[in-house]
N, C-alpha and C positions, 0 to 999 in steps of 0.2 A: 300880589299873588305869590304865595307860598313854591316854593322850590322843590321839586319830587328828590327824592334820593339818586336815581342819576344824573339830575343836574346840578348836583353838590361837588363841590373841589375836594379835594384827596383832603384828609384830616392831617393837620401838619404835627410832628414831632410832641411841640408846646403843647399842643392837646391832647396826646396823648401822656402826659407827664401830668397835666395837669387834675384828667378827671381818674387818670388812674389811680396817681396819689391816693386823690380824695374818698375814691372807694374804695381803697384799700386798705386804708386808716378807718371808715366805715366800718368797713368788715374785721379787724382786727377788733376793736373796740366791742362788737355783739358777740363773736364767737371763742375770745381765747379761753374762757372757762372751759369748752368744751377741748379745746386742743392741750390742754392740761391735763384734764381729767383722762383723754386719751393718751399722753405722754406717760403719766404713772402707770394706769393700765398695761401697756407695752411693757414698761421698765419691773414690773411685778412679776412676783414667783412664785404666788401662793397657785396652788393646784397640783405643784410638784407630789406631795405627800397623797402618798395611799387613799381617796375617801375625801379628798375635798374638792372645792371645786374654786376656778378664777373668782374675783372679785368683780362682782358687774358696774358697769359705769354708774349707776345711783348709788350705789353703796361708798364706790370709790369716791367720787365728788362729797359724798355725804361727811367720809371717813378725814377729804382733805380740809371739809370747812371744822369739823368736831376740832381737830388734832390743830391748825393754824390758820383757822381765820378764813372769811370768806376771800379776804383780799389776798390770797395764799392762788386762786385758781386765775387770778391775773399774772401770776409771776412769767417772766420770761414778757412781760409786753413789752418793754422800752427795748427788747434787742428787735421783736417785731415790727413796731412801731419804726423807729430806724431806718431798717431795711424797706420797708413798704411802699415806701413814696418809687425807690428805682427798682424795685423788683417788679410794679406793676408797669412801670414807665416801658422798661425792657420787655415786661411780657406782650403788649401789646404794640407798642411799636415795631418790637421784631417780628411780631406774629402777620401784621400788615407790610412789612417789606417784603419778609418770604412769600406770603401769599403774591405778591404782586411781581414778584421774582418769576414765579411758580407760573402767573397767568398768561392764558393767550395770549400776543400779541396783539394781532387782528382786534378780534373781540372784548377783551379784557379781563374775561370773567377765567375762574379758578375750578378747574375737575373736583367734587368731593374726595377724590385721592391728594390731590392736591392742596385741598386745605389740613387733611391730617399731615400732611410732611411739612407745614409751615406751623403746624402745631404744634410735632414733635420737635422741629427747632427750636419754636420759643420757648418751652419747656427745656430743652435743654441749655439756651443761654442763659436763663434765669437762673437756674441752677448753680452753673457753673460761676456765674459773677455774682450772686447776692444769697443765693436761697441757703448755700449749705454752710458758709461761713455763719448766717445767720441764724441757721434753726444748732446746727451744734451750740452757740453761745445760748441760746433757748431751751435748750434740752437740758444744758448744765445748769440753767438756775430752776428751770421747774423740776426736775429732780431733787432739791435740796429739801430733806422733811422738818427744818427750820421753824416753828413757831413765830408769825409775827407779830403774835399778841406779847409776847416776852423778848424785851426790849436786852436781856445781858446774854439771850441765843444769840452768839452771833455765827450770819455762816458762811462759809467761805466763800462765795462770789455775792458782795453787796447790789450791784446793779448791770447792767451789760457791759459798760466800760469796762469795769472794775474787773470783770469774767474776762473779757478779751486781752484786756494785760497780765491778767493772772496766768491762763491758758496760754497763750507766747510765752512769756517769762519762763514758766515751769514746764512747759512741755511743749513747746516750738510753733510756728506761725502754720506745719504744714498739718498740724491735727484741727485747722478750723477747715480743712478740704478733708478731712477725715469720711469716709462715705459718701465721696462726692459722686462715686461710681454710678450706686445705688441711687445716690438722688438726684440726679439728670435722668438716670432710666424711668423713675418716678415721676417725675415733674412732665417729662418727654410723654407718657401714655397719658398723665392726667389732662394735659395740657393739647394732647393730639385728639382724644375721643372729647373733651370740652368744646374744644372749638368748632368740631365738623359737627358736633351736636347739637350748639347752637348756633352756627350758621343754617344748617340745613332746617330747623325747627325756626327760626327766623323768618326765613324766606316761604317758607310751608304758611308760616300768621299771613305773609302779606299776601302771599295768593289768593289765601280765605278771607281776605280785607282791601284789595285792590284799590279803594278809596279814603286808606288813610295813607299819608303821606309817612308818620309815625307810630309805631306801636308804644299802646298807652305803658305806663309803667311795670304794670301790675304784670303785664303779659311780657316783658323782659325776665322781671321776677320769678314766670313759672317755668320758663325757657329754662335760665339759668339757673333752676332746681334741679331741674329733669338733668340738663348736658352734666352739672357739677357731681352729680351724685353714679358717673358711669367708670370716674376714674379711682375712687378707692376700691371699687369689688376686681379691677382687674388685676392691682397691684399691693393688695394689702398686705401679704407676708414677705415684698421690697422693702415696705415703709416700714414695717416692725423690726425686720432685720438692720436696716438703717438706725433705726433710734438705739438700739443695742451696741451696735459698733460704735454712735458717736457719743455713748455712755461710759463704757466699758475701757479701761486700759489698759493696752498692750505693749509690750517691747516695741522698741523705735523700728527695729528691721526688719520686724515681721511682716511679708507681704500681705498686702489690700488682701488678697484670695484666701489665704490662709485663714486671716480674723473672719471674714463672712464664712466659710464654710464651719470655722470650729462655732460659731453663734449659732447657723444652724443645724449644726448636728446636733447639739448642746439641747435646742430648742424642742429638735424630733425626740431625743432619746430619754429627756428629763418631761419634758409638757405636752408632750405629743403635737401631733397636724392643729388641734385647733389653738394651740401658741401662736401661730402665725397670723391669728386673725384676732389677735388680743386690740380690743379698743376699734374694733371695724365700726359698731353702734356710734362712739362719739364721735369718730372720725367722719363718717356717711351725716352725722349729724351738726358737723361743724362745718365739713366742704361744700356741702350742698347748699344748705342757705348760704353759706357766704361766699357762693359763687352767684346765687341770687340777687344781693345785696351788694355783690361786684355789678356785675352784670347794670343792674337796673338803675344804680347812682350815675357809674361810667356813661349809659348811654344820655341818663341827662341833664350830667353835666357837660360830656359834647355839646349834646344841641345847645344849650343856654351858650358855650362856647360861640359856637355857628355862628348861632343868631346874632350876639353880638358884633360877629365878623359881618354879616350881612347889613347889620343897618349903619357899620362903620363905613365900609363898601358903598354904600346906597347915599348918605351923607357926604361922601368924596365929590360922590358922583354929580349929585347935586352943587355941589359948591364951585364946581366946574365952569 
């Protein structure tokens, strides 16, 4: 007889490392071309002049494979890749502690206020311990316009490594926290409107499905479309001023506030209001499914997890 969801033991840690990882290297692997083609996008200045207009994300992708190669819209994966295994481990282990911090006593269960303030947290310790050391060393090699069809370009950060000893050596350990301000603030709304999104769209399927034990795949998948796609429209001129700041080089003493406000005054007075929404199409187009593609691997490679604890469990028990 099949186990319902509250007769399941708390998910331990190893599992949450384990299927986060793996959806996370998932997701990594279907979507960096889009989070490339959004990174150039951002880092772009065409629209300044009189009479023209931004570069749209087909053109922009079109322009990166014409100019270096299709494998040019992977760059920056192996600093992703990397970081992904403990950014998801972290997101979601901390996101089930807080929550469980957060909840009743008595009862157990968590207020929908309650799950955005265990959201906002994971979001923000992700942030601060893997995400922004990791997307500035990402931001510096997918910016490089490098051909890698042409083997005697060489450019100046050959692989993440290479980027992370380069950036210490020449400009200090504290520019890989560079915009870390901005991206815990970012990570913190994405990560808060995701998770109350798909919890409460969660438990909405199982009311409307009382007699399944698990929601099939597919309906993980649409959840974690809908939840993923609520956190770039709230925060997209964070993340574009973020990718600018951990682009751009400044004087070592110049304070955090100073560089974001001269980026965007820079941004209003030269590109005007819609600057701040440069790359929102790939970005809405990369987080979304690949919070889908989180979402619906995670939940089943938990259960394959479970399951295997239950019939190791169930075999004890027997031998007994």
């Amino acid at each position: 007889m099949s186990r319902t969801t509250r007769d399941r033991k708390p998910v331990g840690f190893g599992t949450h490392i384990t299927a986060g990882g793996i959806a996370g290297a998932v997701e990594a692997l279907c979507c960096q071309p889009l989070d490339t083609i959004k990174v150039r996008m951002q880092l772009s200045k065409t629209g300044r002049t009189p009479g023209t207009k931004p570069r749209g994300f087909i053109a922009t992708g079109a322009m990166i494979v014409r100019r270096e190669t299709a494998l040019a819209l992977y760059k920056g994966l192996g600093a992703v890749l990397s970081g992904i295994v403990p950014k998801m481990a972290i997101r979601f282990a901390s996101f089930e502690t807080y929550k469980g911090w957060l909840a009743d006593r008595e009862t157990r269960k968590t207020t929908v206020f309650n799950i955005f303030l265990a959201g906002l947290g994971a979001g923000t310790t992700e942030a601060v311990l893997v995400v922004n050391p990791m997307e500035v060393v990402k931001i510096r090699l997918q910016a490089q316009m490098h051909s890698l069809a042409d083997p005697l370009e060489t450019p100046q950060y050959r692989n993440a490594g290479h980027a992370v000893y380069t950036i210490v050596r020449e400009e200090g350990f504290a520019v890989l926290y560079r915009g870390v301000t901005l991206t815990a603030l970012r990570q913190a709304t994405n990560q808060g409107a995701n998770f109350t999104a798909y919890q409460e769209l969660k438990k909405f399927a199982h009311q409307q499905q009382p007699e399944l034990t698990d929601l099939p795949t597919y309906q993980h998948m649409v959840i974690g479309l809908i939840s993923g796609a609520m956190g770039p429209f709230s925060n997209a001129p964070i993340d574009t001023i973020k990718t600018r700041l951990q682009k751009v080089t400044f004087p070592p003493e110049t304070p955090a506030i100073t560089r974001i406000t001269s980026i965007a005054s820079d941004m209003w007075r030269q590109e005007g209001v819609h600057s701040f929404y440069k790359g929102i199409t790939p970005r809405v187009l990369r987080v979304a499914p690949g919070q889908a593609i989180v979402f619906a691997v995670y939940e089943r490679v938990r259960r394959l997890i479970e399951h295997v604890k239950e019939v190791s469990d169930d075999d004890d028990r027997y031998s007994e």
